[in-house]
C-alpha positions as CSV (number, residue, x, y, z in Angstrom):
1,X,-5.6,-22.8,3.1
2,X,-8.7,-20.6,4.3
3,X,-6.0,-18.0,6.4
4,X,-3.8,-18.0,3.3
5,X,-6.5,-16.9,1.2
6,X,-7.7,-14.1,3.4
7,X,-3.8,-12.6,3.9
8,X,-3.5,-12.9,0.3
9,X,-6.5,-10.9,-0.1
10,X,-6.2,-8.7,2.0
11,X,-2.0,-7.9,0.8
12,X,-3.8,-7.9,-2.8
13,X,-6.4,-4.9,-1.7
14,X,-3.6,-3.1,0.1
15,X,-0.9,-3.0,-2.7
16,X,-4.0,-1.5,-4.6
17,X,-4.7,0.8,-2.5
18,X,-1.2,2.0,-2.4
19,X,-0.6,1.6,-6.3
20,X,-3.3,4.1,-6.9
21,X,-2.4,6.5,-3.5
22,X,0.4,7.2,-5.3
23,X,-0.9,7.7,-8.8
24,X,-2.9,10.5,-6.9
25,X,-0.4,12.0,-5.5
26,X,2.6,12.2,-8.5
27,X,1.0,15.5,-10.0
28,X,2.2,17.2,-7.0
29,X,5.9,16.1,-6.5
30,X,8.5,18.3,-7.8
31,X,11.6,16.8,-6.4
32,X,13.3,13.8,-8.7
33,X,14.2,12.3,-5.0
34,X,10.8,11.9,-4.0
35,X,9.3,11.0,-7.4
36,X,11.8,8.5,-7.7
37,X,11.2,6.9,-4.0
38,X,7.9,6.9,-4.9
39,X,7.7,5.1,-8.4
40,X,10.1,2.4,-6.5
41,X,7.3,1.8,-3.9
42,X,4.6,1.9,-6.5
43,X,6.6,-0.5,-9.2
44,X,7.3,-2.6,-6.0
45,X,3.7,-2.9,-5.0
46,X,2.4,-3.6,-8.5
47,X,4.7,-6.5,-8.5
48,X,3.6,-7.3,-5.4
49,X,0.0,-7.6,-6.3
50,X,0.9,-9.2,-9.8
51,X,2.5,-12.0,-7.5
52,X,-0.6,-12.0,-4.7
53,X,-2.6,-12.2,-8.0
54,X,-0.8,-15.2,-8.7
55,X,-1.0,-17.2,-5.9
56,X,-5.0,-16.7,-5.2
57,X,-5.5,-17.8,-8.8
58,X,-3.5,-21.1,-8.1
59,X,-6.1,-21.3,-4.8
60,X,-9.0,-20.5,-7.5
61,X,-9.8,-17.4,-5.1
62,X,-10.6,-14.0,-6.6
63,X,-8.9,-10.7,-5.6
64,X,-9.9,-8.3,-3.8
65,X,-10.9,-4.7,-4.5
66,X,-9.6,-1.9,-1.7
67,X,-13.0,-1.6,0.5
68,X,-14.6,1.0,-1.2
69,X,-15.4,3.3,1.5
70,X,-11.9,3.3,2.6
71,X,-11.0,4.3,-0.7
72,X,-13.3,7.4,-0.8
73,X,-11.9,8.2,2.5
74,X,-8.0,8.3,1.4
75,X,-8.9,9.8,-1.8
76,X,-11.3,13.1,-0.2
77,X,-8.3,12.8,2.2
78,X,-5.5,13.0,0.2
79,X,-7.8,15.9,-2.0
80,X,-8.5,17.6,0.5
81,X,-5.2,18.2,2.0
82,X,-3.8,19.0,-1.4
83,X,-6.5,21.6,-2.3
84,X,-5.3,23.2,1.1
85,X,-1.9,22.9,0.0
86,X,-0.3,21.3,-2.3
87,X,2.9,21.4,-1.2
88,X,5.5,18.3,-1.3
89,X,5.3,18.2,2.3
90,X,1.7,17.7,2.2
91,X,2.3,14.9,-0.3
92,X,4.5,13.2,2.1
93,X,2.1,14.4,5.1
94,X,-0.3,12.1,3.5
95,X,1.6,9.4,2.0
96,X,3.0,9.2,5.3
97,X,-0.2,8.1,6.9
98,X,-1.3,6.2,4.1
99,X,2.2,4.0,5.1
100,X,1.2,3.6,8.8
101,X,-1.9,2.8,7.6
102,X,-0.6,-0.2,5.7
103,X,1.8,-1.3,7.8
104,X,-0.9,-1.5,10.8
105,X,-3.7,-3.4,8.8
106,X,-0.5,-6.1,7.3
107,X,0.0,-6.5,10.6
108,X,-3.3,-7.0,12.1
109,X,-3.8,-9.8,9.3
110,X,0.0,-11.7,9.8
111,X,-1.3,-12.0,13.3
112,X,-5.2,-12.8,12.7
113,X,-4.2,-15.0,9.6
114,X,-1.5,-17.8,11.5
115,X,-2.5,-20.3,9.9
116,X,-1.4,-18.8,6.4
117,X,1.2,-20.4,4.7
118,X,4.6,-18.8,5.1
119,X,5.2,-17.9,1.1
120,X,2.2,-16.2,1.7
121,X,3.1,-14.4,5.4
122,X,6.3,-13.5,3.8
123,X,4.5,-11.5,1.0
124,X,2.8,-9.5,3.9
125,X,6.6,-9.2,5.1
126,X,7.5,-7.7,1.6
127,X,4.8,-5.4,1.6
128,X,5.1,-3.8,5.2
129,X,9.3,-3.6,4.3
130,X,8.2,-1.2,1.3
131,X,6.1,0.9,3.2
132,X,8.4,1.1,6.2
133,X,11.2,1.9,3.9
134,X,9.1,4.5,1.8
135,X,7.7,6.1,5.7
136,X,11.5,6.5,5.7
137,X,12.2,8.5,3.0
138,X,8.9,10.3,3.6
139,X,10.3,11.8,6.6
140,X,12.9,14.1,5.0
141,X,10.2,15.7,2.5
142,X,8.2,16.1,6.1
């Protein structure tokens, strides 16, 4: 139960981090393509966490808040590269890390966290399918 916590804690933080990652970014994208791709992954992700939320209540666990220096880091990230330029391919520039980013800590976690239960590893499944499939359509705004 202990590893199923922690991977739902940690898939919690993540979708959070990626739900508000893309609030950030929305002001900048023109294209309907892209805004669309975008509110998928972020309606996607909220129901995501809504379901993470879920489960760690039914363990009697809290959820977990992004750690908070790693969101000052995306977000003087993401500003900064959008006060250079704010151009949709710097939107997807960043978004496009902020993907790999997820994927790679998901995966970390499915591997350090075995013992989780599978509902839960196949949560962390779900999640690292949306941001491979968004990292996707990121590529064509590139």
């Amino acid at each position: 139960m202990n590893d199923t916590v922690k991977l739902l804690k940690e898939c919690n933080a993540g979708v959070k981090m990626g739900v508000s990652s893309i609030s950030r970014v929305m002001p900048y994208v023109k294209s309907n393509e892209l805004k669309s791709s975008l509110n998928k992954c972020k309606d996607q992700h909220a129901e995501l966490g809504d379901r993470t939320h879920k489960m760690l209540l039914a363990y009697k666990a809290e959820t977990k808040e992004p750690h908070a220096i790693a969101r000052v880091m995306s977000d003087m990230k993401i500003r900064g590269k959008l006060m250079m330029n704010n151009s949709e391919k710097t939107v997807a520039d960043v978004m496009t890390d902020g993907c790999n980013m997820g994927v790679k800590s998901l995966s970390k976690y499915l591997n350090q966290y075995k013992n989780a239960t599978e509902e839960s590893k196949n949560i962390a499944r779900e999640i690292i399918s949306s941001e491979q499939r968004l990292n996707e359509v990121l590529r064509y705004h590139l």
